[in-house]
VOMI-964192 format. One record per residue: x, y, z of N, C-alpha, C, O in turn; residue in three letters. Coordinates in pm, 1 decimal. Layout:
REM residues N
   n_east  n_north     n_up  ca_east ca_north    ca_up   c_east  c_north     c_up   o_east  o_north     o_up rest
        X        Y        Z        X        Y        Z        X        Y        Z        X        Y        Z  ala
...
***
This chain:
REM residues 113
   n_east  n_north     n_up  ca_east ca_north    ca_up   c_east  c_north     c_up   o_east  o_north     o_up rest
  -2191.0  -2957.5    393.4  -2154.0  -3088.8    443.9  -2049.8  -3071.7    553.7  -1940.5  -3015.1    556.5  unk
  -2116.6  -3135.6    637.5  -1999.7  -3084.8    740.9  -1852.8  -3171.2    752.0  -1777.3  -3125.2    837.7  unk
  -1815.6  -3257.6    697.8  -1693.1  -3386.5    665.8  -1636.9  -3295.7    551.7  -1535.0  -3340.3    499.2  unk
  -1689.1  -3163.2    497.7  -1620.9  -3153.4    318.6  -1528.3  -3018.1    358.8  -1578.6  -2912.0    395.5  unk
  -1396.8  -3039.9    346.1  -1236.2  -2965.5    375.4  -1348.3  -2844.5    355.4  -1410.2  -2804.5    454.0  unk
  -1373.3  -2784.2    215.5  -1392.0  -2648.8    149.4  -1529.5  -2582.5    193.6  -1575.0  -2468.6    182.7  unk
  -1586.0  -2725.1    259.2  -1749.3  -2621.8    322.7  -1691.4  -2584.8    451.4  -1737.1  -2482.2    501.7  unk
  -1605.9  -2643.4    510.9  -1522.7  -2559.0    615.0  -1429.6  -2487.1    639.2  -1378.9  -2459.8    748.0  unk
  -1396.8  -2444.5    509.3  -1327.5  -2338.8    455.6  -1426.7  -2210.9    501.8  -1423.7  -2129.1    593.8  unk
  -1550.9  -2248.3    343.9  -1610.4  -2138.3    355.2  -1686.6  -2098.1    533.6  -1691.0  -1982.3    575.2  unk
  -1733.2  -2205.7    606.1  -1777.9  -2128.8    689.0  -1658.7  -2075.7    807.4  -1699.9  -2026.2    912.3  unk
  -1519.3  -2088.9    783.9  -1393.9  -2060.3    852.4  -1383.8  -2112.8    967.2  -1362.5  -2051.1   1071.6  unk
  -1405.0  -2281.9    949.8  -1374.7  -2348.2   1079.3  -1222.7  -2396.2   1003.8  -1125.6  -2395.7   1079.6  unk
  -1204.2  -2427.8    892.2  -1057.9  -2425.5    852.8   -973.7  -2342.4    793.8  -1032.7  -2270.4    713.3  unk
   -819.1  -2315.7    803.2   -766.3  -2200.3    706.5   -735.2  -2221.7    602.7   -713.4  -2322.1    534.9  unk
   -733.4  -2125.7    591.2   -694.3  -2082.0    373.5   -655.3  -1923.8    387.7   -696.4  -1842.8    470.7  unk
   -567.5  -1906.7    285.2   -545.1  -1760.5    263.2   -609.4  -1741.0    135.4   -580.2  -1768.2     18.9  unk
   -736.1  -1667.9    212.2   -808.4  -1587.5     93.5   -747.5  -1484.4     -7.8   -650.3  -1409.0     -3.0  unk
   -852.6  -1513.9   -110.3   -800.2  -1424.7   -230.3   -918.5  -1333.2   -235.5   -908.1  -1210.9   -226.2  unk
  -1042.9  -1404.1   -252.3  -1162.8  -1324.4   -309.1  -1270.1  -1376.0   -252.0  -1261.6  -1489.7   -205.7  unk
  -1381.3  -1310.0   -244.5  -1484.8  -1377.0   -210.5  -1658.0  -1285.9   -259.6  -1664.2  -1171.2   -303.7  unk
  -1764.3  -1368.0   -237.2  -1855.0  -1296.0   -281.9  -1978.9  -1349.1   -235.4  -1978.8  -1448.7   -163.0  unk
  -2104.5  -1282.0   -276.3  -2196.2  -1398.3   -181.5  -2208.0  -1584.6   -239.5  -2240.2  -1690.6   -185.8  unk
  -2152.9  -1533.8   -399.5  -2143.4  -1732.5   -451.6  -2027.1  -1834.8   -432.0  -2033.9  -1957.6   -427.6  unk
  -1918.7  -1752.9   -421.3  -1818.5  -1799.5   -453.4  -1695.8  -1807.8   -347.7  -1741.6  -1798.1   -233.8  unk
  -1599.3  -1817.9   -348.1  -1475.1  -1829.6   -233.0  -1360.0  -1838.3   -327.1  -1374.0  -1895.4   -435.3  unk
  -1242.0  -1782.2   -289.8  -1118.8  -1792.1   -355.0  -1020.9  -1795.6   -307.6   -977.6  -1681.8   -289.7  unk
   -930.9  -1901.7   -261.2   -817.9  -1849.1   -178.6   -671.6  -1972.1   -249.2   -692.8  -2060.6   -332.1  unk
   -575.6  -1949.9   -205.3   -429.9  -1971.6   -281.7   -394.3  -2176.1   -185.3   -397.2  -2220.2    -70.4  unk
   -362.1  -2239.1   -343.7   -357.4  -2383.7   -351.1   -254.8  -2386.3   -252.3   -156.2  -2315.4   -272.3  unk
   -262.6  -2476.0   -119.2   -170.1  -2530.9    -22.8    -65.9  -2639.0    -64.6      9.9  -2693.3     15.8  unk
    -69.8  -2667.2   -209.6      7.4  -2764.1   -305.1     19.1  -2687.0   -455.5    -43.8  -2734.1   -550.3  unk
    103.3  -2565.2   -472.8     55.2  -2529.0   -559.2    149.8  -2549.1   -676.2    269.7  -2544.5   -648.6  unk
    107.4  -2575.3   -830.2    165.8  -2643.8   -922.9    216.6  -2513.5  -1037.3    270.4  -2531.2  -1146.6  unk
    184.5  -2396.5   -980.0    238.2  -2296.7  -1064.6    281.3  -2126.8   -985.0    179.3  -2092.5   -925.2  unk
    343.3  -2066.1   -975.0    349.1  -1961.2   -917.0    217.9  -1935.0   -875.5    172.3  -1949.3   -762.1  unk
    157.4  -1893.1   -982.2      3.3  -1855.8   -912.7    -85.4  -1961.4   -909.4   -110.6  -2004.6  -1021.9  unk
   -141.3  -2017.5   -818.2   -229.8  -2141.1   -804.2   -357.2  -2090.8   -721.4   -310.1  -2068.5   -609.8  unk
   -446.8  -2071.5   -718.8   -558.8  -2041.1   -695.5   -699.3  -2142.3   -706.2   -722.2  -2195.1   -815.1  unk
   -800.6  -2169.5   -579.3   -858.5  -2259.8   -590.5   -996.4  -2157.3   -596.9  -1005.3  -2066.6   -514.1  unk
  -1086.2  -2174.4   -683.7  -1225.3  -2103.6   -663.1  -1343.4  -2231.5   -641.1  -1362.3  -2323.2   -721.1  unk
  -1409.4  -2212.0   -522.3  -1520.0  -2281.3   -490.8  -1674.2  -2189.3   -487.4  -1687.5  -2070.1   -459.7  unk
  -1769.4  -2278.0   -521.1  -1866.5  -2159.9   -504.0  -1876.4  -2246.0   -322.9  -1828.8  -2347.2   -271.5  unk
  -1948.6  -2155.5   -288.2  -1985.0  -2128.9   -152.0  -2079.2  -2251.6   -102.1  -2047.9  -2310.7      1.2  unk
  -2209.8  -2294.7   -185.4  -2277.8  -2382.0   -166.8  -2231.5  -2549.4   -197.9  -2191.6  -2576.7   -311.2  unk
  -2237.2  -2631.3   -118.2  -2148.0  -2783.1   -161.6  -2218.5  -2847.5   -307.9  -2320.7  -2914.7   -293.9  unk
  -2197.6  -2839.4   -360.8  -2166.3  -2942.9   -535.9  -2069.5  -3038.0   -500.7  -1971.7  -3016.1   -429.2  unk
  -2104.9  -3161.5   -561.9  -1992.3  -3239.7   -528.4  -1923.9  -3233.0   -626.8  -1802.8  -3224.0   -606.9  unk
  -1968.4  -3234.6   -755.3  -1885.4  -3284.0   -877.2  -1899.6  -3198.5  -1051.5  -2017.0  -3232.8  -1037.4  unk
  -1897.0  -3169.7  -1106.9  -1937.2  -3119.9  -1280.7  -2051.0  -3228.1  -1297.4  -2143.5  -3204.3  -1375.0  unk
  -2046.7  -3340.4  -1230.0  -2194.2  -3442.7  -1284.0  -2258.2  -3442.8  -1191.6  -2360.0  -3502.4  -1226.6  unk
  -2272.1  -3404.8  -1054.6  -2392.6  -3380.6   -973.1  -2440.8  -3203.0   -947.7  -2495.4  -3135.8   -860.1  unk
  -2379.5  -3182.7  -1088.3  -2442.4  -3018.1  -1090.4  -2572.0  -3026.7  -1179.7  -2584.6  -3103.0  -1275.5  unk
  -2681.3  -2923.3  -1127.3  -2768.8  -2910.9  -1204.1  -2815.6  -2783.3  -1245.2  -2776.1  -2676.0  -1199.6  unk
  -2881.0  -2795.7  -1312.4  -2943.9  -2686.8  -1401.0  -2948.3  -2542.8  -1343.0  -2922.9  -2438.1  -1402.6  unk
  -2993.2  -2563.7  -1190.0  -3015.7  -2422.1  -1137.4  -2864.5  -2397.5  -1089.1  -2835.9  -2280.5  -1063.5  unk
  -2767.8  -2491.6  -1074.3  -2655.6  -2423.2  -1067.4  -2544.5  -2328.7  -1142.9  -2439.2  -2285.2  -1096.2  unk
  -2594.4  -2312.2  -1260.6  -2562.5  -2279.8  -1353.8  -2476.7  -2104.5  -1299.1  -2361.6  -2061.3  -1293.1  unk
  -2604.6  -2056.6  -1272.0  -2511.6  -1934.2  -1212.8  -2346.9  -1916.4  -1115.9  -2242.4  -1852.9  -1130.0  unk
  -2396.2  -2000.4  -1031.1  -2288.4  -2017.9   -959.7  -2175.7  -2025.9  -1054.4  -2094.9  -1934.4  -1070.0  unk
  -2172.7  -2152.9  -1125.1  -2095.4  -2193.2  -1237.4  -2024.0  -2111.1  -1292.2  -1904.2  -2139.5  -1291.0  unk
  -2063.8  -1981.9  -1359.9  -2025.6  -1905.9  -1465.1  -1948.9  -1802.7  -1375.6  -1852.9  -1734.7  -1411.9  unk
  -2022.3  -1803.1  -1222.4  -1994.0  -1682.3  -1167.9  -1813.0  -1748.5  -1111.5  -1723.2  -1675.8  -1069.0  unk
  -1805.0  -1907.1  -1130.5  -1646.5  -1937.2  -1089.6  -1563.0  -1871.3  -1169.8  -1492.0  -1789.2  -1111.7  unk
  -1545.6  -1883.8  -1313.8  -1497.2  -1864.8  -1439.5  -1502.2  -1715.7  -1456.8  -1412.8  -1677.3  -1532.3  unk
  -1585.9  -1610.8  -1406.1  -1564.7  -1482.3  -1389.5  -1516.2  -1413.5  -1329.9  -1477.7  -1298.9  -1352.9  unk
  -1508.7  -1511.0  -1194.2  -1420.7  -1483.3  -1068.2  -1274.9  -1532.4  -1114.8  -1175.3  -1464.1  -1090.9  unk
  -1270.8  -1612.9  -1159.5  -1099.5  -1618.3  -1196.7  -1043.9  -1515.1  -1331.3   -926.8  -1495.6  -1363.8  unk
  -1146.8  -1468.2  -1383.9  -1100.6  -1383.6  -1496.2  -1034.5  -1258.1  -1408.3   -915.8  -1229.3  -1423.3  unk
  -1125.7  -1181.3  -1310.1  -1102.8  -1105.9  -1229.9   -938.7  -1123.1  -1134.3   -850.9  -1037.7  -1121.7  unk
   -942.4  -1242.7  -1087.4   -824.2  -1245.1  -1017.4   -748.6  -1275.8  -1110.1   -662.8  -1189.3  -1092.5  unk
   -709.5  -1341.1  -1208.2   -605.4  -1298.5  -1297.8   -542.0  -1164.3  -1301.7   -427.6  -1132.7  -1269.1  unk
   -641.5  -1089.9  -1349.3   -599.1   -941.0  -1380.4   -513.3   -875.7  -1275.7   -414.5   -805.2  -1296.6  unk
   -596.2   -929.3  -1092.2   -551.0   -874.2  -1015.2   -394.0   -928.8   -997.1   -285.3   -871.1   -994.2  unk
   -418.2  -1009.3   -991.0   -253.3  -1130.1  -1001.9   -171.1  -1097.9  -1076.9    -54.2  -1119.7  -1044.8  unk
   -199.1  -1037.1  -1198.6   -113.8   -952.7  -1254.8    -48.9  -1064.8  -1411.5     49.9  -1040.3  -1480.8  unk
   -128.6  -1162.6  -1423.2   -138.2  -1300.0  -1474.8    -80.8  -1255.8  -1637.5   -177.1  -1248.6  -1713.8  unk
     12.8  -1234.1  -1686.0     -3.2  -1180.0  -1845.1     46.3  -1292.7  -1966.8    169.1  -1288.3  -1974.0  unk
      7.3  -1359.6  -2032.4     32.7  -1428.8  -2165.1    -50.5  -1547.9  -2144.6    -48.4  -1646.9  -2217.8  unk
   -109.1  -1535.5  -2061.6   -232.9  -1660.7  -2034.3   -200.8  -1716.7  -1937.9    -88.9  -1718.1  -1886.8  unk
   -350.2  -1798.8  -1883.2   -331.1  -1911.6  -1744.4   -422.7  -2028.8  -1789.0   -491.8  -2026.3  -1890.9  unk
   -414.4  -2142.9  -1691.4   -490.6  -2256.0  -1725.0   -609.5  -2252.5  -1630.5   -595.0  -2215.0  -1514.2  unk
   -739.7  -2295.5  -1684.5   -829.8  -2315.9  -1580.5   -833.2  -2467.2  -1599.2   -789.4  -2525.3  -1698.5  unk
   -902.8  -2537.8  -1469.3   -886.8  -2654.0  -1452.2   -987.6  -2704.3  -1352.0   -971.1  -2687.4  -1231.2  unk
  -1104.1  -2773.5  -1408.9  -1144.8  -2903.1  -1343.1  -1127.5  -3019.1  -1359.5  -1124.9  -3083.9  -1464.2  unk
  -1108.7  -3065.1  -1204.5  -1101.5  -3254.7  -1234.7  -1252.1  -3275.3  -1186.6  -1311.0  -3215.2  -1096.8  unk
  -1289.8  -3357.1  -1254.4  -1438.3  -3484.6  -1226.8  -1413.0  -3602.0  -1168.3  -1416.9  -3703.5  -1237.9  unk
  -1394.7  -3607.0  -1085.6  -1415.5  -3733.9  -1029.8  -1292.1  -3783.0  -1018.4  -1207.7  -3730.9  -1091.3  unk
  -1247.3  -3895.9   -924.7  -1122.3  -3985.9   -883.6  -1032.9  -4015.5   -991.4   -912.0  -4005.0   -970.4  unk
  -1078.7  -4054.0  -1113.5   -987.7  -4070.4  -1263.1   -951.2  -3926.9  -1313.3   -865.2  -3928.3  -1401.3  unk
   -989.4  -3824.2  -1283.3   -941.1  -3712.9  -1336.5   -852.3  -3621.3  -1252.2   -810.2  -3509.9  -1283.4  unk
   -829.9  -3696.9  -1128.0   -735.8  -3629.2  -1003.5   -822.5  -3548.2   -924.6   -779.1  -3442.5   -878.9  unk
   -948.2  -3587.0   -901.2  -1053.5  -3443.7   -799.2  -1006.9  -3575.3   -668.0  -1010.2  -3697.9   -678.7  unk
   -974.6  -3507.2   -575.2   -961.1  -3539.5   -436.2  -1034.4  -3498.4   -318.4  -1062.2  -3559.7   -215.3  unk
  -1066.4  -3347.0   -368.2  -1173.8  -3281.1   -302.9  -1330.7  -3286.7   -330.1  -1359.4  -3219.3   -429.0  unk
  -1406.6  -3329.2   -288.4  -1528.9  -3395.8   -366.9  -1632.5  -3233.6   -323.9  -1728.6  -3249.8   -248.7  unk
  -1607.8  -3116.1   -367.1  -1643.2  -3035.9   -358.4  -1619.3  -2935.0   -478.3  -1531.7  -2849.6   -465.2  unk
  -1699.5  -2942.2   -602.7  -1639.3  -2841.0   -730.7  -1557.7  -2731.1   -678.0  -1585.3  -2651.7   -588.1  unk
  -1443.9  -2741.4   -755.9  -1343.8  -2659.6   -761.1  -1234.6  -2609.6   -910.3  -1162.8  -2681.6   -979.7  unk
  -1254.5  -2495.3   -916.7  -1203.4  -2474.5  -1021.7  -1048.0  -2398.3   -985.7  -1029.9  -2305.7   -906.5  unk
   -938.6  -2473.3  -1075.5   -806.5  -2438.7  -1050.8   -771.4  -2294.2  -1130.4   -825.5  -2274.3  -1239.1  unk
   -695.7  -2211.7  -1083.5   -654.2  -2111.4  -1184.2   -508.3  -2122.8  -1153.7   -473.0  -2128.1  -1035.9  unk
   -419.4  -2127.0  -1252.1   -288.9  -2146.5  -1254.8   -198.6  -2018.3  -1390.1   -234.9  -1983.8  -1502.5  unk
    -92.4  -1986.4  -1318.8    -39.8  -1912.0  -1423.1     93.8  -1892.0  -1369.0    141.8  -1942.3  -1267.4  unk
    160.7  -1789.7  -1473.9    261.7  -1726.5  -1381.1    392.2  -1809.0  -1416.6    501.4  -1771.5  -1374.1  unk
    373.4  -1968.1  -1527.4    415.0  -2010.6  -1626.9    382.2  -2068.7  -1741.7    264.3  -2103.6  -1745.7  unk
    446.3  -2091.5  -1837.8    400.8  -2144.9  -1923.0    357.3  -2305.8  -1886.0    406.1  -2389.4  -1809.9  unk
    231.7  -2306.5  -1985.6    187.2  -2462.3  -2006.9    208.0  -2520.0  -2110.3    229.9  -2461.4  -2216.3  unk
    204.0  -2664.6  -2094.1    210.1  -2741.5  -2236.1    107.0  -2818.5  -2246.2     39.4  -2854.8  -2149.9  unk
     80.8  -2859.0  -2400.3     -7.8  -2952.0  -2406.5     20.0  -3086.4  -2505.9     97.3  -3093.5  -2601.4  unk
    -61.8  -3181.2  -2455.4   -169.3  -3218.1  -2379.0   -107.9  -3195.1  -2227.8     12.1  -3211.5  -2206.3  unk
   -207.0  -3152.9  -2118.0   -169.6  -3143.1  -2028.6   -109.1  -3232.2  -1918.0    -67.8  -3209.2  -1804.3  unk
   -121.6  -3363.8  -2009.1    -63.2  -3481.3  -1900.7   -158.1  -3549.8  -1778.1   -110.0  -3634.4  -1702.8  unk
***
């Protein structure tokens, strides 16, 4: 989509300081970030939302959540981190492009507020 911040990320008409990348996925460090380590993982192809994903996206999907397991480790992340999607406008997604948060580097509480 050419209007969507993160599809112009990935094709680098906008910046970001990358973290990781792969042929599904993109990873680079939150420009608002809510924990020492803040990290945004997008897959590469535009999804808008967790409810306009489908079935064949599935890979992509898993391959976000593996990709942040990975940069944890590299990050050096130790006693746990939070992963984090918002769905939609009531759950704080602003970016209408799936994105999964990885945060660490402090402690969390819960409920998360």
């Amino acid at each position: 989509m050419d209007d969507c911040l993160f599809c112009r990320i990935v094709r680098r008409e906008s910046p970001a300081r990358l973290v990781k990348e792969d042929d599904l996925a993109l990873a680079f460090r939150d420009t608002n970030p809510q924990a020492p380590t803040h990290i945004l993982i997008i897959p590469k192809a535009h999804i808008q939302s967790i409810d306009a994903a489908r079935p064949e996206d599935e890979p992509v999907l898993g391959r976000l959540l593996l990709m942040a397991q990975v940069i944890a480790r590299e990050e050096g992340i130790v006693g746990g981190y939070r992963l984090v999607f918002n769905n939609g406008r009531g759950a704080g997604q602003t970016v209408f492009h799936i994105h999964l948060h990885l945060l660490g580097g402090r402690p969390f509480r819960w409920p998360p507020g």
